[in-house]
C-alpha positions, 0 to 999 in steps of 0.5 A, a space after each residue: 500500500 501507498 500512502 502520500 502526504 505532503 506539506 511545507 517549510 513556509 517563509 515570509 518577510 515580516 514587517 521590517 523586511 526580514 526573512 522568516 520560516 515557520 516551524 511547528 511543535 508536533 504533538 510530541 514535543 518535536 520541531 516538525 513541518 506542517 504536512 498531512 494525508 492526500 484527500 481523494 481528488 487532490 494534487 500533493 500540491 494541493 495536499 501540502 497548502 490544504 494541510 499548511 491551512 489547517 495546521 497554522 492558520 496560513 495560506 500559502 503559493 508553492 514557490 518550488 519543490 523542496 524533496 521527499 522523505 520515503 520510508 516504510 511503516 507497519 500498518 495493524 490491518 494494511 500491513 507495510 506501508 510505503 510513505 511518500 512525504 512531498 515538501 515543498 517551499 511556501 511563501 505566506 500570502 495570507 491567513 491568521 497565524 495560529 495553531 491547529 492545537 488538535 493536531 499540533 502544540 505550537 508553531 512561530 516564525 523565526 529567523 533562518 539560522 534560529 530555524 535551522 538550529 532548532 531542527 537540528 537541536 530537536 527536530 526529525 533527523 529526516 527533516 535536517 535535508 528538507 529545511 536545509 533544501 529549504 533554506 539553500 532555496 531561500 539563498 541561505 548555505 547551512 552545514 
């Protein structure tokens, strides 16, 4: 069985100009990226803005695809499940900032180099290529 989710690192300039990406707080305390599962009928485009609205209140434009993560799970009655995770870079136009708390604990702009601390420090190790495919996308080299 295949399963598709999709989802985002999201950046904007705030009011002084300065770049920020967002990261969330999953449920269990870790620095993640707002993704979820592909709806019959939808693109993973479509996937990732739809989930990035849910989970943070924005609405978003794909400005560039970042990476995938592939990895399989054991399912209780679909057995291996091959997981596909589509990433991609988003720009926030709009919406109200602010956390879906069924889903997630918290999420916050910061600035890049702060963003990418913070994931190494207690995000996914999965997610270390995605927000730094993010950042090199933003013009910002991280190691």
């Amino acid at each position: 069985m295949l399963e598709i989710s999709a989802g985002g690192v999201v950046f904007r300039h705030n009011e002084q100009g300065e770049l920020q990406v967002q990261l969330i707080q999953d449920r269990y305390g870790k620095v993640s990226l707002p993704k979820g599962k592909m709806e019959a009928g939808e693109t993973v485009e479509q996937t990732a803005l739809r989930e990035i609205e849910e989970e943070t209140g924005l609405k978003g434009v794909i400005v560039a695809p970042i990476d995938q993560i592939k990895y399989q799970y054991e399912h209780s009655e679909h057995g291996t499940v091959n997981k596909e995770v589509h990433y991609y870079l988003v720009e926030a136009v709009g919406g109200k900032h602010q956390a879906q708390v069924e889903e997630i604990r918290g999420v916050d702009w910061f600035e890049p180099l702060e963003a990418w601390r913070r994931q190494k420090q207690s995000g996914y190790d999965n997610n270390h290529r995605i927000v730094a495919g993010a950042l090199q996308l933003l013009g910002i080299s991280v190691s």
